[in-house]
VOGU-3710 file (C-alpha; in Angstrom, 3 decimals, decimal comma):
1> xxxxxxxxxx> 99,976/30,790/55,340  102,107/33,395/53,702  102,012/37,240/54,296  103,970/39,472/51,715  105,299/42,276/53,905  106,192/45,331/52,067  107,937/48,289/53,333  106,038/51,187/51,983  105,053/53,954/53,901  101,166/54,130/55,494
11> xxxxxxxxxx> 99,915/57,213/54,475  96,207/56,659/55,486  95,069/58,116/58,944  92,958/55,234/60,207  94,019/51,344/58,510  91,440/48,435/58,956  93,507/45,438/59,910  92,993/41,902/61,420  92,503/42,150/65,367  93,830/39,493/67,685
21> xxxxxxxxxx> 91,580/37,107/70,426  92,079/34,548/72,814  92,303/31,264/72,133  88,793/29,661/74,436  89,078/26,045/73,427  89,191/24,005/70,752  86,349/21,617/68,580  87,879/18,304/66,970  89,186/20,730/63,622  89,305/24,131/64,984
31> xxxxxxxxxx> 90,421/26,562/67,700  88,084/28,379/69,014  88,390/32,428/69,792  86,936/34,632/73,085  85,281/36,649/73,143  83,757/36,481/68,868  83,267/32,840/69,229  84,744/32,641/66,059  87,397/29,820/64,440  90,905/28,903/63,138
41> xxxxxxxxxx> 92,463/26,227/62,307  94,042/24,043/65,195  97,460/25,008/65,276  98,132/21,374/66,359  96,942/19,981/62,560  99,485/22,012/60,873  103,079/21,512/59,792  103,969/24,271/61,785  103,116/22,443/64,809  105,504/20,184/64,201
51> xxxxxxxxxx> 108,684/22,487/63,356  107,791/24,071/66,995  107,677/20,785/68,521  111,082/20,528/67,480  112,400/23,659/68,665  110,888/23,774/72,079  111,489/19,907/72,599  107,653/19,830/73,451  103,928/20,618/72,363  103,288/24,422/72,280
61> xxxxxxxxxx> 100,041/25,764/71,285  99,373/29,456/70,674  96,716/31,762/73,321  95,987/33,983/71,477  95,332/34,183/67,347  94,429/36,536/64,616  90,752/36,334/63,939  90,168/35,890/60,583  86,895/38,120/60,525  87,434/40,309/63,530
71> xxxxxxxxxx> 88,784/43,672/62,343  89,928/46,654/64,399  91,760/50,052/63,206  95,438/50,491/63,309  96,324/53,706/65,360  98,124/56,895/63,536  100,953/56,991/66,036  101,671/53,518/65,798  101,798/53,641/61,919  104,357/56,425/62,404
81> xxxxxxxxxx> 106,341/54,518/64,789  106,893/51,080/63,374  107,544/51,346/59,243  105,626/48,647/57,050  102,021/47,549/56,222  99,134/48,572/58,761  98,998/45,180/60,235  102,667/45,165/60,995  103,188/48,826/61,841  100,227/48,258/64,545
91> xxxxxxxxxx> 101,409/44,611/65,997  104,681/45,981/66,939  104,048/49,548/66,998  101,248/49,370/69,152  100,203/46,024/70,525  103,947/44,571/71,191  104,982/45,528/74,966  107,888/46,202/75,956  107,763/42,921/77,798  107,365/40,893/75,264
101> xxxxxxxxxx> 109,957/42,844/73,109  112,012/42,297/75,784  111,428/38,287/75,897  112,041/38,434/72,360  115,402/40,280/72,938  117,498/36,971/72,388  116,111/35,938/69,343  115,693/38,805/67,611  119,038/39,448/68,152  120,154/36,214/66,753
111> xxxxxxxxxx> 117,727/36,533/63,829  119,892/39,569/62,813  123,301/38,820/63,390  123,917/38,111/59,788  122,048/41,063/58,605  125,057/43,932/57,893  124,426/46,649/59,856  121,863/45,297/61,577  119,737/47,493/63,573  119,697/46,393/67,744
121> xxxxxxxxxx> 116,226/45,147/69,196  117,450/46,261/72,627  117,755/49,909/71,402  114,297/49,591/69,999  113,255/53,191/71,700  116,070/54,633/69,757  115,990/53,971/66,720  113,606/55,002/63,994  110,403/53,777/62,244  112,992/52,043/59,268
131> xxxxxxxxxx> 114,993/50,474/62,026  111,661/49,572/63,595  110,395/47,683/60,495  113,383/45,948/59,859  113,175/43,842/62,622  109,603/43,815/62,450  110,588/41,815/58,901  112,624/39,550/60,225  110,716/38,455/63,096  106,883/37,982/61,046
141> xxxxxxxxxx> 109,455/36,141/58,486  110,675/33,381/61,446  106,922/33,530/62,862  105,970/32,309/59,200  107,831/29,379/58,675  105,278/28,043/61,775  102,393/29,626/59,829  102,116/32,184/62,566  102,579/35,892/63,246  104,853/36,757/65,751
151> xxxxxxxxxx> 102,534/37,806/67,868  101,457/34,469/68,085  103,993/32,838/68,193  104,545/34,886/71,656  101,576/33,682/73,001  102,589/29,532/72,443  102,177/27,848/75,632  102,866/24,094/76,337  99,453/24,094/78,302  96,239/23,908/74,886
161> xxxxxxxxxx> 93,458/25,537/75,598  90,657/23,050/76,630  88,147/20,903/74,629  85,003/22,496/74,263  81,749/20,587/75,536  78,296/21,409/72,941  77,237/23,491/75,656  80,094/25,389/76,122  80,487/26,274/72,314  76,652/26,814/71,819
171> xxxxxxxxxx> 77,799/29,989/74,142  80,691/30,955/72,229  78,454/31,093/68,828  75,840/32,891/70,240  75,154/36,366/69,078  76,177/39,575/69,906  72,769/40,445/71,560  72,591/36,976/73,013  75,934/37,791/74,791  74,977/41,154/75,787
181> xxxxxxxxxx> 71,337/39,674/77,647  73,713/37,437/79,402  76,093/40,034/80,658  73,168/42,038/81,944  71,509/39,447/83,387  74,824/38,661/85,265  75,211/42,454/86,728  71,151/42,387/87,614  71,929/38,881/89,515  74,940/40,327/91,036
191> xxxxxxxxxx> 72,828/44,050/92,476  70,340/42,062/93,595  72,873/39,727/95,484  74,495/43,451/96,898  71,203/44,964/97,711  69,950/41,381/99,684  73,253/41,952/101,955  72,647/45,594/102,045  69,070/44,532/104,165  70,886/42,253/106,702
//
């Protein structure tokens, strides 16, 4: 998986770009995403797998992926704060906390200490949308040589996600209005379980 970040300017006012979903289970070749039912490939069949393996010292498997068909639009302020590429100018303008920014702190920093004049992750607020995408670069770059985006490579966990029964991903491909019957069906099951308690 390679993605050729660029750093021009975004100019347009609303960017279609990949969106991200939970990782629900997986199938014997694929993970499987919540709530689109859609699929990647198993994180654990890749050579990236492997090269995190080695840096955590254990299995890690990623919670959260970007859908390959899901799309969503990338905001105008976070395209003005974060320099770069919709997709990148939204994942860490937007989407990154400042949580995860800050669990990120160490190796960012060490990512960068090379990098003359570097600018400082933990001065993120302060510095500007060039700064921004700069370290944006360098950490979709290390996220890449696992063949994931940084995001996800947040999200790896040593617990997987669960194998998936027929059942359980007959539910997860379902469609949209198949999904929505069920969710109203669960709120009509749920007043009429209120208004039988409201007549004791």
């Amino acid at each position: 998986m390679t993605y050729n970040w660029t750093m021009t300017a975004v100019r347009s006012s609303a960017s279609v770009i990949r969106a991200y979903r939970a990782v629900v289970g997986f199938t014997n070749h694929a993970e499987v995403l919540s709530p689109c039912g859609h699929d990647v490939m198993r994180f654990d069949q890749t050579a990236g797998f492997v090269l995190a393996q080695q840096v955590f010292g254990h299995a890690v498997f990623p919670r959260s992926r970007l859908c390959p068909r899901c799309s969503a639009l990338a905001l105008p302020q976070a395209e003005r704060r974060v320099m770069g590429p919709p997709q990148l100018a939204m994942d860490w303008g937007q989407r990154l906390t400042a949580r995860e920014r800050q669990a990120s702190l160490t190796l960012l920093q060490a990512l960068l200490a090379d990098m003359p004049n570097a600018p400082d992750p933990a001065e993120w607020n302060q510095l500007s949308p060039e700064q921004r995408g700069v370290i944006a670069q360098v950490g979709e770059h290390f996220a890449q040589k696992f063949g994931l985006m940084f995001r996800e490579w947040l999200s790896l966990n040593a617990t997987a996600a669960p194998l998936l029964t027929a059942a359980g991903l007959h539910r997860l491909k379902s469609s949209d209005e198949v999904k929505q019957q069920r969710i109203e069906t669960r709120e009509d099951r749920a007043r009429a379980k209120d208004r039988a308690r409201d007549r004791r």
